[in-house]
C-alpha positions in Angstrom: 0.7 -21.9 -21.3 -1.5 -19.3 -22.7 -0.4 -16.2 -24.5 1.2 -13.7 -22.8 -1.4 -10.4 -22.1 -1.8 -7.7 -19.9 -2.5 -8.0 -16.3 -5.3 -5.6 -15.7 -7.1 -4.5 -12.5 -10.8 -4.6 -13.8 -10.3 -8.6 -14.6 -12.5 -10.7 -12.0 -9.7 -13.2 -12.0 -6.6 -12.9 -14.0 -4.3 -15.9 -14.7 -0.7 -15.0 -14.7 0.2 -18.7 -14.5 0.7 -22.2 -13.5 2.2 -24.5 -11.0 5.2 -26.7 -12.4 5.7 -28.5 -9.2 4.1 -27.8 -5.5 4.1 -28.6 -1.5 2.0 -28.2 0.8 4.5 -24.4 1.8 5.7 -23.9 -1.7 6.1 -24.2 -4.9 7.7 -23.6 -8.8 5.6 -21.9 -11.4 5.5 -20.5 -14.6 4.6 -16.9 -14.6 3.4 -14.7 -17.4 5.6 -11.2 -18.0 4.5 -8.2 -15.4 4.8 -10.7 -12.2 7.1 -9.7 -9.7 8.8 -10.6 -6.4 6.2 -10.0 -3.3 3.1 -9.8 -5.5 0.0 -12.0 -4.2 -1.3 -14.5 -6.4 -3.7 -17.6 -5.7 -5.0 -20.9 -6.3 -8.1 -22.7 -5.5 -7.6 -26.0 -3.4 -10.1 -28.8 -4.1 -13.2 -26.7 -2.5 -12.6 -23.9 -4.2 -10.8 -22.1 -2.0 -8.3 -19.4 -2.4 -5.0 -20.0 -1.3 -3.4 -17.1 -1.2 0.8 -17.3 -1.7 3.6 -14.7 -2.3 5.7 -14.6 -5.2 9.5 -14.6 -3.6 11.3 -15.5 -6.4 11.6 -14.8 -10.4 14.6 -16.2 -12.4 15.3 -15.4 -16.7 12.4 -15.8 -18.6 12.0 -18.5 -21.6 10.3 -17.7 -24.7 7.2 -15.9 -23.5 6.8 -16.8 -19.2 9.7 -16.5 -16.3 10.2 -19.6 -14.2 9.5 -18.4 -10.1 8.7 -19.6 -7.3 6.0 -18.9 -4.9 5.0 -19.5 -0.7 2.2 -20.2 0.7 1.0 -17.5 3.2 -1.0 -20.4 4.9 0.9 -23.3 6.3 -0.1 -27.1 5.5 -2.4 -25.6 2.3 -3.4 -28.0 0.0 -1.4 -28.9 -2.6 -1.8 -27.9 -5.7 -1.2 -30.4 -9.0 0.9 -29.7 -11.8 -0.3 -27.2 -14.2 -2.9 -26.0 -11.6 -3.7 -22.2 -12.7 -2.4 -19.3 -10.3 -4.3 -16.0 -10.3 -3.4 -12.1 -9.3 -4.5 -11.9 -6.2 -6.5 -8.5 -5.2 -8.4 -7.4 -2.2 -12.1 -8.1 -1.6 -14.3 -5.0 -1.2 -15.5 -4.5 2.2 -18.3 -2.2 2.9 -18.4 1.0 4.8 -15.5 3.4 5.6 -12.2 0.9 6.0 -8.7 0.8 4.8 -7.1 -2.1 3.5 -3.6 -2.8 5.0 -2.7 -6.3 4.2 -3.2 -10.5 4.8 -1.9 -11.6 7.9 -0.2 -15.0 8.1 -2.9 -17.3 6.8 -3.9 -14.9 4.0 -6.9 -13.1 5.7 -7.1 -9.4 5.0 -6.6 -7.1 7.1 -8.7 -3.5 7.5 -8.7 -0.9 9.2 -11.3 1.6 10.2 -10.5 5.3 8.9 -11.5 6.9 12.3 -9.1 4.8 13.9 -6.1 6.2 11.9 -6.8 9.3 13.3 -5.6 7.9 16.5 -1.6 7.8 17.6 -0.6 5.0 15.2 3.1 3.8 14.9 4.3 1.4 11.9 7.4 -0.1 12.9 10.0 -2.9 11.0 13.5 -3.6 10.0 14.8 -2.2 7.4 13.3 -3.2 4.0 10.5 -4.7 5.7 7.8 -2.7 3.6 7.0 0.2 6.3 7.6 3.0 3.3 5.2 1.0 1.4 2.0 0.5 3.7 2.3 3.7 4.0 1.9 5.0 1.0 -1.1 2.4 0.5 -2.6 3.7 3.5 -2.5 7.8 2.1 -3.9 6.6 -1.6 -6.3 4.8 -0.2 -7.3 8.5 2.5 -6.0 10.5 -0.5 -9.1 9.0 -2.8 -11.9 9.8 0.3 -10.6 13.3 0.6 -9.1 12.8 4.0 -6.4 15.7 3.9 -2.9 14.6 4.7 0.2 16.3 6.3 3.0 13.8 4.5 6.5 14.6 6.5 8.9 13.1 3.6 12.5 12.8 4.5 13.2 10.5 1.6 11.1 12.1 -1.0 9.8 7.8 -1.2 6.1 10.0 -1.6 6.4 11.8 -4.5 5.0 9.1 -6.9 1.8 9.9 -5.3 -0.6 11.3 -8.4 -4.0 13.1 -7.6 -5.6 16.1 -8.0 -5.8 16.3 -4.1 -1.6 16.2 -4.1 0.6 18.9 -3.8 4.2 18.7 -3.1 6.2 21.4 -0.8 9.6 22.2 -0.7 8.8 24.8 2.1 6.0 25.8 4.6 4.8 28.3 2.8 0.9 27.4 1.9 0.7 24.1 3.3 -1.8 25.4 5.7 -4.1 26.7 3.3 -3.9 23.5 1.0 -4.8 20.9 4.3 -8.2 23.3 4.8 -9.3 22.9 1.1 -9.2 19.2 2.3 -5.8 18.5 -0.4 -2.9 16.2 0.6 0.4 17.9 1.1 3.8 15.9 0.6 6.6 18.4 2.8 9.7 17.2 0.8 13.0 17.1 3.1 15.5 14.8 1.2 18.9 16.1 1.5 18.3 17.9 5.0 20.3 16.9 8.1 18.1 15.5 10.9 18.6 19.0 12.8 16.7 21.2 9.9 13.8 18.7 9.5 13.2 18.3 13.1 13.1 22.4 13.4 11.2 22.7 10.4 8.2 19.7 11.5 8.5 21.3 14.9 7.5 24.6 13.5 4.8 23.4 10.7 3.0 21.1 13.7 2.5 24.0 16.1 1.3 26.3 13.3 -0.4 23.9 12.0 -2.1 23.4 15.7 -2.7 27.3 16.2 -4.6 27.4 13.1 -7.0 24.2 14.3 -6.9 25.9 17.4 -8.1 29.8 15.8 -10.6 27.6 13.9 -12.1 26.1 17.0 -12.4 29.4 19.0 -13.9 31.4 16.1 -16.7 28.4 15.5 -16.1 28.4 11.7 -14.9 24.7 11.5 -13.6 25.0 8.1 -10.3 23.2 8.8 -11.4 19.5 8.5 -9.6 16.8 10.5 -6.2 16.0 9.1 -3.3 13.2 9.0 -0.1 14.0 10.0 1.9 11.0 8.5 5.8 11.3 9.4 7.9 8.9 7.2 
């Protein structure tokens, strides 16, 4: 196995491995240090073709790679040979104003137009199930096209989110005049029973509403559309 280097997002295809034993569903693998449970990976069948897997297992790691195991997101895939290389998997660019949210279960991507977020959207899942983190996907991905956000946090899982754009709010108080100047604003409410947040949303949404609404009626149109995202 090659020497151990730094997974990097500019690389056209990064090899962070290679299959020890494989099925047509799954499969063992040697994995270079920085892989980790849930990542995407790939290998090519015998067209060329990515298959795309998830990593869903990583035990102790010897000398310099971690034994794993991975699962194919599409069923009956071809299977690969020992010491077939596996590769970091990363989203294909697609042109014009979309959103990437995922693969679905053959490992096609999944996009989303940004107008349609705008719409009544509801992300819903057990427990664990990654809700939290599509989420925050979705707002870096609107964060970096300045779409100005309106991040309800009641589990302060937002805060890792760096940018210029962000600000984080432990009250109200100038959240309204952040949103026009098309910036993201994280309303921290960790720690707060259910009855204080819901009073405290309650209140933000309608003056957040009467300002849109004062905006509108006074044909200035400087407040910009915005995301409410409740979390």
């Amino acid at each position: 196995m090659e020497a151990p280097r730094q997974i990097r997002e500019e690389d056209e295809e990064v090899v962070i491995g290679r299959v020890t034993k494989g099925t047509a569903r799954s499969g063992e693998a040697e994995f270079i240090p920085g892989v980790r449970i849930n990542d995407l990976i790939f290998y090519r069948d015998g067209n060329g073709d990515q298959v795309v897997c998830r990593v869903t297992r990583i035990q102790s790691a010897v000398f310099s790679s971690a034994n794993g195991h991975y699962t194919s997101l599409k069923p009956n895939a071809f299977v690969p040979p020992e010491f077939t290389q596996l590769y970091k998997w990363k989203p294909l660019p697609k042109k014009g104003a979309f959103i990437y949210l995922g693969v679905d279960g053959n490992g096609n991507q999944i996009h989303a137009r940004v107008n349609d977020v705008f719409h009544n959207t509801l992300i819903a899942g057990k427990h664990g199930q990654g809700k939290t983190q599509l989420c925050i996907s979705i707002a870096e991905q609107l964060i970096t096209r300045r779409v100005p956000l309106l991040i309800v946090d009641t589990q302060d899982e937002f805060t890792e989110l760096k940018s210029p754009y962000v600000q984080i709010f432990n009250t109200v108080d100038g959240i309204i005049g952040w949103l026009k100047e098309r910036g993201t604003a994280i309303l921290s409410l960790g720690g707060l029973s259910n009855e204080e947040r819901n009073e405290i949303v309650a209140g933000l949404l309608a003056e957040l509403k009467s300002a849109k609404e004062l905006d509108y009626k006074k044909k200035t149109f400087k407040f910009p559309p915005t995301i409410v995202m409740i979390d």
